[in-house]
N, C-alpha and C positions, 0 to 999 in steps of 0.2 A: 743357607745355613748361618754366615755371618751376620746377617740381619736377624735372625731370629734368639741368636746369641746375644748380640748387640741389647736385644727387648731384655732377656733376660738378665743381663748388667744392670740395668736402667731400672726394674722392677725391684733385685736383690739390693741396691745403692738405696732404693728408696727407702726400701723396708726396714734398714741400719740407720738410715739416719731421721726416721721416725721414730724410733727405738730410740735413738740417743736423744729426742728432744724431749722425749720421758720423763728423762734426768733433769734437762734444765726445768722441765713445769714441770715437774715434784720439790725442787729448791724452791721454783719461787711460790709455789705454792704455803712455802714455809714463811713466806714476806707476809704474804695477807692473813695467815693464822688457820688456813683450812685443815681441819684434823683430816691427820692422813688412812683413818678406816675409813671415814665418811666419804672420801674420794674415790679409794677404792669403792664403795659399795655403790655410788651413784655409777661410776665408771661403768660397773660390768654390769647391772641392774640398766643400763641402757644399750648396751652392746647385747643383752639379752633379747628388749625388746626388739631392735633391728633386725637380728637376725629370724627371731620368732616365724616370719610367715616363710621364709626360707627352709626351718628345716623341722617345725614340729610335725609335720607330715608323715617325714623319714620317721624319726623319732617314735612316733604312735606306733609305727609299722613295727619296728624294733622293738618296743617295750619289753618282752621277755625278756631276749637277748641281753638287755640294758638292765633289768633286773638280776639275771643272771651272774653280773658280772659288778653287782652295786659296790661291793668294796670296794672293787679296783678302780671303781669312778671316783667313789670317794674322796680316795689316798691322793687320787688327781688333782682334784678340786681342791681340794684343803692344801696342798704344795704349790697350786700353781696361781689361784685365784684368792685364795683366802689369805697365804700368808706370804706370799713373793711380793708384787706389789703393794702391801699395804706394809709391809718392812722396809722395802725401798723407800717409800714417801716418809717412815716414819726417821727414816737414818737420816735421810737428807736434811731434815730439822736441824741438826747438829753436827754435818761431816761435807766438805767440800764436795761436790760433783768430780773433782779429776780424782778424790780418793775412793767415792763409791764406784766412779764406772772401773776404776779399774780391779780394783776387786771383783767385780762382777765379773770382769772377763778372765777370768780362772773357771769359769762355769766350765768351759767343754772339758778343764783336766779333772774337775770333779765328777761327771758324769762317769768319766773312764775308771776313775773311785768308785763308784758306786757301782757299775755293771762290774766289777770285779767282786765285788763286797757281795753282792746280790745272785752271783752265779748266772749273770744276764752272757757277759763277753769276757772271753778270755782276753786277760793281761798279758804285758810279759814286764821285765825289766830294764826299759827305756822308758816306759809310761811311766812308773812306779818312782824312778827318777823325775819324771817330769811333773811330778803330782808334789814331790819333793820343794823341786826346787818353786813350782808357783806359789806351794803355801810358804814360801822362804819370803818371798818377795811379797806377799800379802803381812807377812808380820813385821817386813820391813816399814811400810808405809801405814799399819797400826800403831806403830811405836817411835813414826817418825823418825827412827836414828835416835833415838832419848835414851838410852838406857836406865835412864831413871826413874820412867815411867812401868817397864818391865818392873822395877826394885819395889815398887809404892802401888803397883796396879792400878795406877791412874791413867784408864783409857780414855780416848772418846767415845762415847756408849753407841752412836751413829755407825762410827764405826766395827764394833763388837755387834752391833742388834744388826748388821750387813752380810754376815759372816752366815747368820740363819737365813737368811734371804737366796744368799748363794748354794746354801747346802739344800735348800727348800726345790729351786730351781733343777740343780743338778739330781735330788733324786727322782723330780717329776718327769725330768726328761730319759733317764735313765729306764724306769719303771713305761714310758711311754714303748719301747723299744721290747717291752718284756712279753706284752700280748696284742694281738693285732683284732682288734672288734671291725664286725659286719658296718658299720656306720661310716658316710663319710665323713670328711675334713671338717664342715663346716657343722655338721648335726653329731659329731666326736666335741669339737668344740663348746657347742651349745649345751650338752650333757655338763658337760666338765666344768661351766660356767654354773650353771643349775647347782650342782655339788656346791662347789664352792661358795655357792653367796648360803644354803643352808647355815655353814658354819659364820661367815661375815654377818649375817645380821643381828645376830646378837652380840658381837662386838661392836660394831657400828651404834646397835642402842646403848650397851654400855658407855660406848664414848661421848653418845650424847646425853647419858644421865651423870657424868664426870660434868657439865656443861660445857663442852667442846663442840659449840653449837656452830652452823655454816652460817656464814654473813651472805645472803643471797643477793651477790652485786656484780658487776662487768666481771673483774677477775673471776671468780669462781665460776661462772658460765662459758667464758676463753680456756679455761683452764680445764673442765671437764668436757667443753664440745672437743679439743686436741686429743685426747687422752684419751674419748671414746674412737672417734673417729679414725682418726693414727695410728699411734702404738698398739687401738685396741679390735681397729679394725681392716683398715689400708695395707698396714704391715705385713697381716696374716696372710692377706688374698695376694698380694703382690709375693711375700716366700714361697707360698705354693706356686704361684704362678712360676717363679724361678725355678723352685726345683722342676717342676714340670718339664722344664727344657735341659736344662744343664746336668740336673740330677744334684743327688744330697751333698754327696762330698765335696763335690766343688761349689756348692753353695755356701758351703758351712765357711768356708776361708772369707766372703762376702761379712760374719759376724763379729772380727777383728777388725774393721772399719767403725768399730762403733765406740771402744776408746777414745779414736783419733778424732770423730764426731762431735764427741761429748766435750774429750778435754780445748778442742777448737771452740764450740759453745760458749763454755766456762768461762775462757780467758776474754771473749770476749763481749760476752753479758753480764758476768757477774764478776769481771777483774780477778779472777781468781791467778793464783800464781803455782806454775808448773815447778816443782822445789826438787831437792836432790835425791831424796828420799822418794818423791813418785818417779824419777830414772834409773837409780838402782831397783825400783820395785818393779816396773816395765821389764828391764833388761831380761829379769830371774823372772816374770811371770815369760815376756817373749820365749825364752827357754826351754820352758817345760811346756809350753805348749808346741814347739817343733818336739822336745821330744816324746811328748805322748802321743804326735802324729804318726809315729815309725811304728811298724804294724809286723814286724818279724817277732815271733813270739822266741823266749829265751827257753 
């Protein structure tokens, strides 16, 4: 039993910190000038074909089913594929990696936002506090402590276009929890992926008739073999594989390791600097995410 747990540390560790290196190749992806639709769309547009002989199979077999239920795939696709990561790549153009990740990680107290919102899971008033206090600390580190910036609404727009990225995220996974489809993991996925590049590819040609053209050189081949392979594929198989063993909820503590990931990354590839304003922002998101963990309802 301890060995088998032991794999499941070792899988879930990975799968965080292939996630966090997301972040640092979507900043540097912002060095070499890669538009960040065109990444996304190469991204999943290859993670497509990978998976293809795995699970179009399933898929045929299902085809009603998956007709049946095309909206719901949709709404998936378009939140998870279409506009999460190509927001994230696009914010990092302009916003430090220790301020995107940690904004992201308010995700799990928005999700509890949204099954509330959505009539998925009952709330009570510990989450509702904790939903509180992480948007507290998410505006703390939009506004850097400036209050001037509040007075004149001079944001950083990286950090403002992040904000849709998170709520994009949270109500994908939110709405993931709302209906449970005949498909597995991996041909759920490939659906979802399908959906989503529908709507990416016409932004992707838009970006390249803006001339946000890709320079086809080392970087951008490093940069999208990681991002496929990785975050876009490694990651997945090795989560399931964890929850497999440990189960969901004690997996999910595992996706708080990916701040510490990211902003370790940052500081030390990209000299980034750890400021006052992303530890008051920490403290108040740490917060509201213990208290949106507490599950007695009021």
């Amino acid at each position: 039993m301890f060995f088998r747990n032991k794999k499941a540390y070792i899988f879930l560790t990975l799968a965080t910190l292939f996630w966090s290196g997301n972040f640092i190749v979507g900043k540097a992806a912002s060095f070499f000038d890669i538009p960040p639709f065109t990444l996304n769309f190469y991204r999943w547009t290859f993670a497509w074909l990978i998976l293809a002989p795995f699970t179009l199979k399933e898929i045929y077999k299902f085809k009603f089913h998956i007709l049946d239920n095309l909206i719901y795939i949709l709404i998936l696709g378009i939140t998870s594929i279409t506009l999460f990561n190509s927001i994230v790549y696009y914010s990092l153009q302009y916003t430090q990696v220790i301020s995107g990740v940690l904004m992201i990680s308010t995700i799990p107290v928005m999700i509890i936002l949204f099954s509330s919102l959505l009539k998925i899971e009952k709330t009570n008033n510990f989450q509702l506090l904790g939903v509180a206090f992480s948007m507290l600390g998410v505006s703390i580190i939009i506004t850097q402590l400036d209050f001037e910036k509040i007075k004149e609404l001079s944001f950083n727009k990286g950090d403002l276009s992040i904000i849709i990225a998170m709520l994009s995220w949270a109500l994908y996974s939110a709405l993931l929890k709302k209906k449970k489809l005949k498909l597995s993991q991996l041909s759920l996925l490939q659906v979802i992926i399908s959906a989503g590049l529908v709507f990416l590819l016409p932004v992707y040609l838009f970006e390249m008739n803006q001339g946000r053209n890709i320079n086809l050189s080392l970087p951008f081949y490093a940069i999208l073999a990681y991002v496929v392979l990785f975050p876009g594929l490694a990651s997945f198989i090795f989560w399931i594989k964890g929850i497999a063993i440990i189960g969901a909820n004690r997996s999910g503590i595992f996706l708080h390791l990916m701040p510490i990931f990211s902003t370790i990354l940052a500081i030390i590839i990209f000299k980034e600097k750890f400021m006052v304003y992303h530890l008051i922002g920490t403290i108040l998101i740490i917060a509201g995410i213990i208290l949106s963990s507490k599950k007695r309802y009021e």
